[in-house]
C-alpha positions in Angstrom: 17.3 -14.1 9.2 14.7 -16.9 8.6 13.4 -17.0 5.3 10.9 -19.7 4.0 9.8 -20.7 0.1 7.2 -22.7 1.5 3.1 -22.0 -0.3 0.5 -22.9 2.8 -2.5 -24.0 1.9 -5.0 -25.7 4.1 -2.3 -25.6 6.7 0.3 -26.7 5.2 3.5 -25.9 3.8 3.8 -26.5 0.4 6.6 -26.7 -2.8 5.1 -25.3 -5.6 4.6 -26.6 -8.5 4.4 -24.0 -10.9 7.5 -21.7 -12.4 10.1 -20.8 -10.3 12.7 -17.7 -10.1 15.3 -16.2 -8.4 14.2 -13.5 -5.4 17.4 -10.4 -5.2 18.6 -8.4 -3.3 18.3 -5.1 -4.8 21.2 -3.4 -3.0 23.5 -6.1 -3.9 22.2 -8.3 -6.8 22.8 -11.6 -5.0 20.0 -13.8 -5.6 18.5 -14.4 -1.7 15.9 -17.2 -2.8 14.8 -19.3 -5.2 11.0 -19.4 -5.0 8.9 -21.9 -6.7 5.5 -20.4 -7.1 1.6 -22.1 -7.2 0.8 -23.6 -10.3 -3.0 -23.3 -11.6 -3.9 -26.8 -9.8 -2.8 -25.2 -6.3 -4.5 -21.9 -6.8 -7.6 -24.0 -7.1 -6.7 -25.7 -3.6 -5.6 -22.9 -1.6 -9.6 -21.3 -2.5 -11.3 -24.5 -1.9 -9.2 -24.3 1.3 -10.4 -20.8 2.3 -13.9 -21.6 1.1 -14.3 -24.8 3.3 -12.8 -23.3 6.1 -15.5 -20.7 6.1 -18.2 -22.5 5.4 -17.2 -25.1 7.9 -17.5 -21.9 10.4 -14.2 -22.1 12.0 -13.9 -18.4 11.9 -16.9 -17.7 12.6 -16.4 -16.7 16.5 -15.4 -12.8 16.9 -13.3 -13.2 20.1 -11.1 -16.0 18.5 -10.9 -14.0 15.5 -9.5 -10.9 18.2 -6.7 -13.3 19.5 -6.0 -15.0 16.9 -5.0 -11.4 15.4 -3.9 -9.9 18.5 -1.3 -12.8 18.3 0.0 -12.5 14.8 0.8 -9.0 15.7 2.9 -10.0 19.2 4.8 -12.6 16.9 5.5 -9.9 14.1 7.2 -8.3 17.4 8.5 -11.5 19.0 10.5 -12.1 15.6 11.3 -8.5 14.5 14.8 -8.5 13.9 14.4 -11.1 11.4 11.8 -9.8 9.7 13.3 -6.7 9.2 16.9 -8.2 8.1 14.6 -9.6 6.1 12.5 -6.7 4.5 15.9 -5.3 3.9 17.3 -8.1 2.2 14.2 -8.0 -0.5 12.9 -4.6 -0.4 16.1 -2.5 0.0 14.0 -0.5 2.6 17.0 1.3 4.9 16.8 -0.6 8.1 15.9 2.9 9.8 13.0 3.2 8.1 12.4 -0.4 7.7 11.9 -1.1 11.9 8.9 1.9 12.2 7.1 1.5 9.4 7.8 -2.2 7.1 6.8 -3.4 10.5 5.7 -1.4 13.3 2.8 0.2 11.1 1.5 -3.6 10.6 2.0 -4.3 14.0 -0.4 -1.7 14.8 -2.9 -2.5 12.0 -3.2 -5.6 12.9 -3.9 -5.0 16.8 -6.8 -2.5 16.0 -7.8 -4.9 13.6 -8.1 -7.4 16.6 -10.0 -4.7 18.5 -12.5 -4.3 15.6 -13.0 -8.2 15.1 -14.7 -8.3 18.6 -17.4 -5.7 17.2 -21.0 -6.8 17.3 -22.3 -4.3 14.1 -25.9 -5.8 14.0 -28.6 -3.1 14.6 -32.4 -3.0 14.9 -34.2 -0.1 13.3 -36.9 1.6 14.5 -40.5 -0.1 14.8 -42.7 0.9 11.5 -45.6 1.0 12.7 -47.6 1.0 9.4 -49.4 0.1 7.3 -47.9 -3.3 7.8 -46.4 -2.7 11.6 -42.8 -4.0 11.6 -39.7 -4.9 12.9 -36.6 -4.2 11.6 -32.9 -5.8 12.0 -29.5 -5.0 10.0 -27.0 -7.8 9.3 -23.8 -7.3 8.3 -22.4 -10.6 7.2 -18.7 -11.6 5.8 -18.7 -11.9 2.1 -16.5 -15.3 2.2 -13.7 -15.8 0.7 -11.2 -12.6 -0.2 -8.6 -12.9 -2.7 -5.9 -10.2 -1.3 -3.2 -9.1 -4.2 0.1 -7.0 -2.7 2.5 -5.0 -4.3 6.8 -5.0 -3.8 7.2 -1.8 -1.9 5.6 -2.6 1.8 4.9 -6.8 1.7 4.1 -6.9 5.5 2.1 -3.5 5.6 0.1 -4.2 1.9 -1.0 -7.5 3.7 -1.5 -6.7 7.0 -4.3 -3.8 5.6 -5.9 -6.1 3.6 -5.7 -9.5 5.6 -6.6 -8.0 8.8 -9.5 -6.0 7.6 -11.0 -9.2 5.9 -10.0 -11.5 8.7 -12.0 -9.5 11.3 -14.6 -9.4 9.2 -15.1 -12.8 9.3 -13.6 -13.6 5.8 -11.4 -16.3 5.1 -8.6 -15.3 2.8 -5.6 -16.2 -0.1 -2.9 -13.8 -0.2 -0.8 -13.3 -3.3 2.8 -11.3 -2.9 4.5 -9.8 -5.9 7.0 -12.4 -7.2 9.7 -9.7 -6.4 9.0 -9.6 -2.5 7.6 -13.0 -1.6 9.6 -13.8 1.5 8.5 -12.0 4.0 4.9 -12.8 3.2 5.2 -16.3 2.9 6.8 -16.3 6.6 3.6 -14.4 7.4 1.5 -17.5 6.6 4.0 -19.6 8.9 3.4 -16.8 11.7 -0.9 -16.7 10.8 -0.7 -20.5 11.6 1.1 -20.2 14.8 -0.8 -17.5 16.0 -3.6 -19.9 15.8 -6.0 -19.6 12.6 -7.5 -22.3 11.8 -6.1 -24.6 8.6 -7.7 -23.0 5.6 -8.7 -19.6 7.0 -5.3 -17.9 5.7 -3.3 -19.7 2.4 -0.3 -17.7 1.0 0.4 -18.2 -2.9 4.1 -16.9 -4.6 2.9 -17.4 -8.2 3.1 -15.7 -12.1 0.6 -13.7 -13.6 -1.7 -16.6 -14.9 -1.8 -17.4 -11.3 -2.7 -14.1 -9.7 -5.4 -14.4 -13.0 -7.3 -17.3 -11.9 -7.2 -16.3 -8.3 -9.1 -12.8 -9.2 -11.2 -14.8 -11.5 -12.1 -18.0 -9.6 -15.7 -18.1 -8.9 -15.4 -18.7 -5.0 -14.1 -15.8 -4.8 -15.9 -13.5 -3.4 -13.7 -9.9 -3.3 -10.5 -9.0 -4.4 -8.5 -6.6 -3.2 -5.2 -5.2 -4.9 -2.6 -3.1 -4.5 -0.6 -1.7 -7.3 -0.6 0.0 -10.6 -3.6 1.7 -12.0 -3.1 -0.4 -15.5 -2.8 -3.5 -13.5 -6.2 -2.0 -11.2 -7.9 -1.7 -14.3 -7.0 -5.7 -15.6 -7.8 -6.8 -12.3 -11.7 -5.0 -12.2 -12.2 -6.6 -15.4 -11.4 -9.8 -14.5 -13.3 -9.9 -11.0 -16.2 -8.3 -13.5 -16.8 -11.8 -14.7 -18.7 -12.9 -11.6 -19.3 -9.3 -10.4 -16.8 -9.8 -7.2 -16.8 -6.8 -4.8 -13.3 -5.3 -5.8 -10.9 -2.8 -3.4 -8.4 -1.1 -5.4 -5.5 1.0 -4.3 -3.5 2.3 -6.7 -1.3 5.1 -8.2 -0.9 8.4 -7.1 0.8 11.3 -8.4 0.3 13.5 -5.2 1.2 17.9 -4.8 2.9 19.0 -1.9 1.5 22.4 -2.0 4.0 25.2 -0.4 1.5 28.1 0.7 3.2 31.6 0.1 3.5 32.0 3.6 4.9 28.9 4.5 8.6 28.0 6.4 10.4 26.8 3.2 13.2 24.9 5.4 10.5 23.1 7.3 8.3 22.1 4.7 10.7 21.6 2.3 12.7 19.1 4.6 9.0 17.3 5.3 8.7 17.0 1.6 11.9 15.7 0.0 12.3 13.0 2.7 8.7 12.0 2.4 9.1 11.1 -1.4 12.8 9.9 -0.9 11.6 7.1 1.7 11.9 3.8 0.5 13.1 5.0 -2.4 10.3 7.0 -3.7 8.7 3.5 -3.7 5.5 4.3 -2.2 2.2 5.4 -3.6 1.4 8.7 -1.6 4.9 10.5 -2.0 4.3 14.1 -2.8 6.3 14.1 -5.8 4.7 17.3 -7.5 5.7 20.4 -5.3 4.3 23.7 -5.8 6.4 26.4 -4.9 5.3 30.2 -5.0 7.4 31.7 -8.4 8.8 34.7 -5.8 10.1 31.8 -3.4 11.7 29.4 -6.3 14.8 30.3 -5.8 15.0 30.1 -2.1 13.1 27.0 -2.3 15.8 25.0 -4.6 18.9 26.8 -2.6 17.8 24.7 0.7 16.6 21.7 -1.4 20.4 21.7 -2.3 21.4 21.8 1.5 19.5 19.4 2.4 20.2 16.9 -0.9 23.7 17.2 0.6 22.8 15.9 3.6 21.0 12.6 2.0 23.1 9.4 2.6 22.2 7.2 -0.8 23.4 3.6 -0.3 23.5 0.1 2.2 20.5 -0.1 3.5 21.4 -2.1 6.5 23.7 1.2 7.4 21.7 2.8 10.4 22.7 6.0 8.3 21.6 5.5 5.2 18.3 7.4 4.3 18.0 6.3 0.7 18.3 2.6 -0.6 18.3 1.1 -3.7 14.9 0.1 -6.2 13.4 -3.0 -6.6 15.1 -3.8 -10.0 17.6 -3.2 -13.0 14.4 -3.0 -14.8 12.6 -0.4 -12.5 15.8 1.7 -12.5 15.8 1.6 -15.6 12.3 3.1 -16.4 13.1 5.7 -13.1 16.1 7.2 -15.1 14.1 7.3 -18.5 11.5 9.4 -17.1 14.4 11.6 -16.1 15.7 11.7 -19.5 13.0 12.4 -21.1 12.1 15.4 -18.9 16.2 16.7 -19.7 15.3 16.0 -23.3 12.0 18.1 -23.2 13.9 21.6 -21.9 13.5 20.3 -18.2 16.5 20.9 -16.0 18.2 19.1 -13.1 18.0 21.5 -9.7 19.3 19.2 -7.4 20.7 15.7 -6.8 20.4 13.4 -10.3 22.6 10.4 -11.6 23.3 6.9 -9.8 26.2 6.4 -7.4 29.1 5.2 -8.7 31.3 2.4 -8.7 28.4 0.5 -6.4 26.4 -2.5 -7.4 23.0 -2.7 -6.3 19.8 -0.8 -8.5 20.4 2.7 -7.3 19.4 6.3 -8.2 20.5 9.4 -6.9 17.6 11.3 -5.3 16.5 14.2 -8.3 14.9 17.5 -8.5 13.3 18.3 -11.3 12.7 22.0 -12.4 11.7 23.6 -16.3 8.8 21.2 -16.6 5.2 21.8 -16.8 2.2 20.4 -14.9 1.7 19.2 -18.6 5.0 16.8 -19.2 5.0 13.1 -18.4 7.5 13.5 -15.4 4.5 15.3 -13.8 1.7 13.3 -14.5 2.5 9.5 -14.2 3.6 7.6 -11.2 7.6 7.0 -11.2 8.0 5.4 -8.1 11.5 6.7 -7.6 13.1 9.4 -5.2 12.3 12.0 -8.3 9.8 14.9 -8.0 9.1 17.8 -9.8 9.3 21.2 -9.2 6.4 23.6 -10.2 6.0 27.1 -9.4 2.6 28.9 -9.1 1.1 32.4 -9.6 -1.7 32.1 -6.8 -3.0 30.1 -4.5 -6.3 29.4 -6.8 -3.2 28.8 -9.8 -2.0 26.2 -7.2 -5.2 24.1 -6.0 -5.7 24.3 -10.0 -2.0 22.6 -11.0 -2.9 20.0 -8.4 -6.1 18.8 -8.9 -5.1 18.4 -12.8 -4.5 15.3 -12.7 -6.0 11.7 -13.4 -5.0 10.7 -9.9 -6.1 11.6 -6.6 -4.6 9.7 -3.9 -2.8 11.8 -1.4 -1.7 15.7 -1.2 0.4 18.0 1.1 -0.5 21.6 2.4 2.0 23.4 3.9 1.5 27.1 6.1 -0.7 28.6 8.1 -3.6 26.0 9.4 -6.4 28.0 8.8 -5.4 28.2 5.2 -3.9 24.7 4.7 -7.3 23.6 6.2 -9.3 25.9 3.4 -7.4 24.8 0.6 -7.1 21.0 1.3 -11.3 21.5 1.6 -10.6 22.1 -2.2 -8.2 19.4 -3.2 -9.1 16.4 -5.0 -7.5 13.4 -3.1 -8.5 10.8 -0.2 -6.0 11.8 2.3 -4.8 15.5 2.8 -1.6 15.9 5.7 -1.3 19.7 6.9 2.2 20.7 7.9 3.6 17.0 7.5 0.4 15.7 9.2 1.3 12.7 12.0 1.9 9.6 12.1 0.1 6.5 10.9 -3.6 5.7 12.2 -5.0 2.6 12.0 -8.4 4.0 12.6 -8.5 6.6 9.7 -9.8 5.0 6.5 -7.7 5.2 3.4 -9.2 6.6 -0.3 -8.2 6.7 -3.2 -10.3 9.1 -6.0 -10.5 9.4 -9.2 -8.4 7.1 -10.9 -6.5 5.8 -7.9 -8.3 3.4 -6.5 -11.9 1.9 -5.7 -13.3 1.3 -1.6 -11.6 1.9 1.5 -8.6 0.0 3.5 -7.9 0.6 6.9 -10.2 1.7 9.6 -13.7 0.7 10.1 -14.2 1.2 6.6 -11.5 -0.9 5.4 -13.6 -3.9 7.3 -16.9 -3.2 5.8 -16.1 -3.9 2.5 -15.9 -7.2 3.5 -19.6 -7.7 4.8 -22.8 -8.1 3.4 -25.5 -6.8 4.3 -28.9 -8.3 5.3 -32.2 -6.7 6.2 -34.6 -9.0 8.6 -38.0 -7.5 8.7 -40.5 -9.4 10.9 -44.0 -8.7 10.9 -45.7 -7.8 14.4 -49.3 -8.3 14.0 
C-alpha cells in the first residue's frame, strides 16, 4: 500500500507548511498518516501554478488533454490493488464494494472524460441575412482555473467527476480532499503527473478550513466546485459570491425509495436496504426514506428482518463483509443521536440497531426505523449512516406527496410495474430517478441535484460545460 503526504504544486511534491493531523483508520483507530496540510502562502502558489499553466496554454491541445486522461485512468488500473488497500485503510469502504465502485466508477469517468476532451463544440449559426447580413459562430471557451472541493465518502470518484470534467474542458485545476481522506487523493496528483499533465495544470492541497476558504475565495479562481453538506454548499456560494465565480454544488440528499402496491417486496426491499447500507450509508443518493403501502407493512419489515440477518457488519478488508465502519468517533456519534432522538420521540426500532460489540473501529449496526413521521428529524435531514426510515402510505398520490416533502431533491427510487414506476417518477421532485434498482453507473448521464441539493451538473456532457464560456463571433458580410 503506497501512501504519500506529499502537496504538488507546480509539479512538485511538497511538505506543507500549514497544520498538521493524524489521518485513521476508521475500522481500527490506528492513526495511518500524519498529514501536514497547505498553509495560506501555498494555497496562493498552487493557483498562481494552475493559472500560469493555463495561460501559458499548455493545456490548451484537446488530443493531449484525451491522453493525458486516458492515461490517469490506465494507472488508476495499473496500481489498483493499492489504491484500494488504500481506500480501505481511510474510508472503511468494504473491499467488495471498494474495487467496483471507489475505483472502477472513476476509472470509467475518467476514460469518457478522455473521449469528450477530443470534442470540437464550436458551431456556426445560420446566415442572418438582415437587416445587417451576418455571420454567426459559437465559442465555447474554458473558464480557467477551477478550484475542485471533495468530500470523505468516495476521494477518488468525488475527484475524478470534478477533475475530469474541468480538465477536458480545458481548465486547469486545484483539488482539495477532506482532511479525513487525503491519501488517496494526494497519490492522485503523483499519478496526474505521471500520466503526463503538464506542471501546474493539476496541484493537490490537504489543508484546514481557512485553506479550503481562500482557495474558493481567491480571485483567480474562476469556478468552484464542491461536494458535501448543504450548510457547507451554502458557506461555500457565498464565499465564491465575492467575485461572482461560476459555482457547482452537490450536496445532501434525503432520497424515498418508493414501494408501489404492486411491487415484489423481497426484491425491492433487498435493492433498497443494501443500497443505503453501502459504504456505510455514507453516500449522498441512499434511499433512506422508504414508503411502504400500510396493507404491506408488516410483510415489508418481516423480510427486512431476513435479510438484516444476513448483513455481515465489520473488517472491511473481509471479502464478506457488506457493512464497514464511519468515518469517525464524532460521526458515529451524531449517527446514533439521530437514532435516539427518533426512540425518544415514540419511534421504534424494526430491525437491526446498536453498534457491534467488543470491536474497536467507529461502527453502527445497520437500523430500521418505524413509528416516525415524514415530519420527525430522522426523516428529513441527511444522516449519512446505514439508518432509514420506514413510512407507510395510503395511496399512491399520499406517496409521491410524502416524497416530494422535503427540502432536498437529489435522488429517488420507484419500485413495480414500469409503466407506473415511469408515471410516478414523471412526478417526483429529484435529479436522478432509478426504476426497479435502475443499472449501473454511466458516465454519460449528467448528475442533478434540485432544490436544495445542489447547483449545475457533474458528469456527462453537462458536467463539462460548466466549465466553458461561451463566446459569440458575429462577422458582418457586406
Amino acid at each position: 500500500m503506497t501512501a504519500t503526504t506529499d502537496l504538488m504544486i507546480a509539479g512538485k511534491p511538497m511538505t506543507g507548511l500549514g497544520a498538521a493531523w493524524d489521518v485513521l483508520n476508521p475500522a481500527t483507530e490506528d492513526v495511518l498518516a500524519r498529514v501536514a496540510g497547505a498553509d495560506l502562502d501555498q494555497c496562493d502558489a498552487a493557483v498562481a501554478a494552475a493559472a500560469q499553466a493555463f495561460d501559458a496554454g499548455v493545456w490548451k491541445d484537446p488530443e493531449h488533454r484525451s491522453a493525458v486522461l486516458a492515461r490517469l485512468a490506465d494507472l488508476l488500473e495499473i496500481h489498483a490493488e493499492d489504491l484500494v488497500q488504500l481506500i480501505v485503510a481511510e474510508v472503511g469502504t468494504p473491499v467488495s464494494t471498494a474495487r467496483p465502485m471507489q475505483l472502477g466508477v472513476p476509472i470509467a469517468a475518467l476514460r469518457h472524460f478522455a473521449t469528450l476532451a477530443a470534442c470540437d463544440r464550436d458551431e456556426e449559426l445560420r446566415p442572418d441575412s438582415g437587416p445587417v447580413p451576418s455571420r454567426s459562430f459559437v465559442r465555447r471557451r474554458p473558464v480557467g482555473v477551477v478550484a475542485a472541493v471533495t468530500a470523505y465518502n468516495y476521494p477518488v470518484l468525488l475527484a475524478a467527476s470534478k477533475i475530469g470534467a474541468a480538465l477536458a474542458a480545458g481548465c486547469t485545476a486545484v483539488l482539495m480532499p477532506s482532511p479525513l481522506t487525503p491519501l488517496t487523493t494526494l497519490r492522485l496528483g503523483e499519478l496526474a503527473l505521471e500520466a503526463g499533465a503538464p506542471p501546474g495544470v493539476l496541484n493537490v492541497l490537504a489543508g484546514d478550513v481557512a485553506v479550503a476558504r481562500r482557495l474558493t475565495e481567491h480571485p483567480a479562481v474562476r469556478a468552484v466546485s464542491f461536494t458535501g453538506s448543504v450548510e457547507v454548499g451554502r458557506q461555500v456560494m457565498r464565499q465564491a459570491a465575492g467575485t461572482l465565480k461560476r459555482v457547482v454544488l452537490e450536496l445532501g440528499g434525503k432520497s424515498p425509495a418508493l414501494l408501489l402496491p404492486g411491487a415484489d417486496l423481497v426484491a425491492a426491499a433487498e435493492a433498497v436496504h443494501l443500497r443505503y447500507l453501502r459504504n456505510a450509508g455514507q453516500g449522498c443518493q441512499s434511499p433512506t426514506r422508504i414508503l411502504v403501502p400500510h396493507r404491506r407493512l408488516p410483510e415489508f419489515v418481516e423480510i427486512s428482518h431476513e435479510l438484516y440477518a444476513r448483513v455481515r457488519v465489520g473488517d472491511p478488508t473481509d471479502e464478506r463483509v457488506m457493512v464497514g465502519p464511519v468515518i469517525s468517533a464524532a460521526h458515529r456519534a451524531r449517527v446514533l443521536g439521530f437514532v435516539d432522538e427518533a426512540l425518544a420521540g415514540g419511534g421504534t426500532v424494526l430491525a437491526g440497531g446498536g453498534r457491534p460489540a467488543d470491536r474497536r473501529g467507529y461502527f453502527v449496526s445497520p437500523t430500521l426505523i418505524g413509528g416516525v413521521s415524514n415530519a420527525a428529524k430522522i426523516s428529513r435531514e441527511e444522516i449519512f449512516g446505514p439508518v432509514a426510515v420506514v413510512l407507510p402510505y395510503s395511496s399512491v398520490d399520499d406517496a409521491i406527496q410524502i416524497a416530494n416533502d422535503s427540502e432536498l431533491g437529489l435522488a429517488a427510487a420507484v419500485f413495480g410495474d414500469e409503466d407506473e414506476a415511469l408515471a410516478v417518477a414523471d412526478r417526483l421532485e429529484a435529479g436522478t430517478v432509478t426504476i426497479n434498482g435502475g443499472g449501473g453507473f454511466r458516465p454519460d448521464a449528467p448528475m442533478q441535484g434540485w432544490k436544495q441539493s445542489g447547483v449545475g451538473t457533474e458528469n456527462g456532457e453537462a458536467g463539462i460545460e460548466e466549465f466553458l464560456a461561451i463566446q459569440h463571433v458575429q462577422v458582418r458580410t457586406e
